[in-house]
N, C-alpha and C positions, 0 to 999 in steps of 0.2 A: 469416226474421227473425233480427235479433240477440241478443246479451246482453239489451239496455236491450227488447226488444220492439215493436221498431221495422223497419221492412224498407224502411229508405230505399236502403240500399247493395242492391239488391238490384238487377243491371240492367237487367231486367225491366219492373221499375215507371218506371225514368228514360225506360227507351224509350219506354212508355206515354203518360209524362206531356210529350213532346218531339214523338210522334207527332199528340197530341192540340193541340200549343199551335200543331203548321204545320197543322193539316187547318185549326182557326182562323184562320189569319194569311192560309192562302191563299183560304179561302170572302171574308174581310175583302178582299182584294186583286180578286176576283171580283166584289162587292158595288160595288167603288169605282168599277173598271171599268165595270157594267153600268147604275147605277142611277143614273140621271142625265140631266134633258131632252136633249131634242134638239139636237144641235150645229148641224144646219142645219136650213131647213124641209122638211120631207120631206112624205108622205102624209098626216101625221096620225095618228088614233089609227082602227087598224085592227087587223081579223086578218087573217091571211093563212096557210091551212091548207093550201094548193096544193104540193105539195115541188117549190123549185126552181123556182117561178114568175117571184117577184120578183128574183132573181137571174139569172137567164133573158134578163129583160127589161130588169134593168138591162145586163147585157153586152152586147147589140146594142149599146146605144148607145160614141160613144167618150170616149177623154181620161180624165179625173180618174175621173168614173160609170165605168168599167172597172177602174181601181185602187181603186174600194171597193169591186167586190166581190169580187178577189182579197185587200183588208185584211179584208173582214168571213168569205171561206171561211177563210182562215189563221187568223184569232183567232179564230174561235168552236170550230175543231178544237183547238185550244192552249188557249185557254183556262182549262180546265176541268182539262187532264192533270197540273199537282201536286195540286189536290184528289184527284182519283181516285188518285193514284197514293198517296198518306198514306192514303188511306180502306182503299184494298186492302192497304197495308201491315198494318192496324192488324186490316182486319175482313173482307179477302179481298175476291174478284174481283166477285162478284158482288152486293156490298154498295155497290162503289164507284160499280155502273151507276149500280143504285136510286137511291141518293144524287145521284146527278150529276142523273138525271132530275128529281126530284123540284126539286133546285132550280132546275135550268135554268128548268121550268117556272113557281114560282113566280117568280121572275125573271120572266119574259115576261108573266107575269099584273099583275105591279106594272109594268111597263112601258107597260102599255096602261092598268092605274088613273090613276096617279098620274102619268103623265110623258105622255100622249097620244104614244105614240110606237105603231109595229106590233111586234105580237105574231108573230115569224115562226115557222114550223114548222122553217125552213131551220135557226134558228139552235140549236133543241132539236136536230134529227139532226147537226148540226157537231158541239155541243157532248157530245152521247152517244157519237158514234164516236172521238172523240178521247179522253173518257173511256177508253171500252172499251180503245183501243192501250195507255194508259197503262196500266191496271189489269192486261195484259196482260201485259206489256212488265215492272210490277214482279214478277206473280205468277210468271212463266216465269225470271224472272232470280233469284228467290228459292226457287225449285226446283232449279235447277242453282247456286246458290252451296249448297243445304245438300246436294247431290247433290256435288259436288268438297269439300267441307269448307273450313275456312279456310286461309290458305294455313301 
């Protein structure tokens, strides 16, 4: 705190409040991405708890059906990883799974309400492992930067 009893200057709290305004901008950016009918007709509204079924089976086949679902393994591993990676900034590694989990899920849950789209399992394991790298990836680089000091 300062003189006046205030601890704005303090850089602490800027990081906090800078940490917290991307974990929002990016779950926002996640939201916009995910929640939204279907772009083409697809299945319908389904679950699908099989890992690795539907995607499976879309691969056999070829053309366009083959580049979505190496668009849908790539984006649902990416993702998710600036969420996790601000979450583990803020609240560490294993805050940032939880977090990912929880809302990937929801996500899949209002997908299959609201949007008659499938609920895949596929896209909850993309979107946790790619979590997990990132959350990794900041906690291990956030050990060895306070492990070599600044420069």
């Amino acid at each position: 705190m300062n003189e006046s009893g205030s601890d704005r200057t303090d850089p602490s709290v800027a990081l906090r409040i800078v940490l917290r305004a991307g974990i929002a901008m990016a779950l926002l950016l996640v939201l916009v991405l995910t929640l939204h009918p279907a772009i083409s007709p697809g299945p319908g509204r389904s679950i699908q708890l099989i890992p690795l079924y539907f995607l499976s089976s879309l691969a056999e086949e070829t053309g366009i059906v083959r580049w979505f679902v190496w668009r849908n393994i790539i984006g649902n591993f990416l993702l998710f990883m600036p969420f996790a990676g601000l979450v583990a900034c803020a609240s560490g590694w294993r805050s940032a799974v939880l977090w990912t989990a929880v809302v990937v899920l929801l996500i899949e849950a209002s997908q299959f309400v609201f949007f008659e789209r499938v609920a895949d399992i596929d896209d909850v394991i993309l979107a946790v492992a790619g979590a997990s790298c990132a959350a990794a990836i900041v906690t291990l680089g956030s050990k060895l930067f306070r492990r070599l000091g600044p420069p």
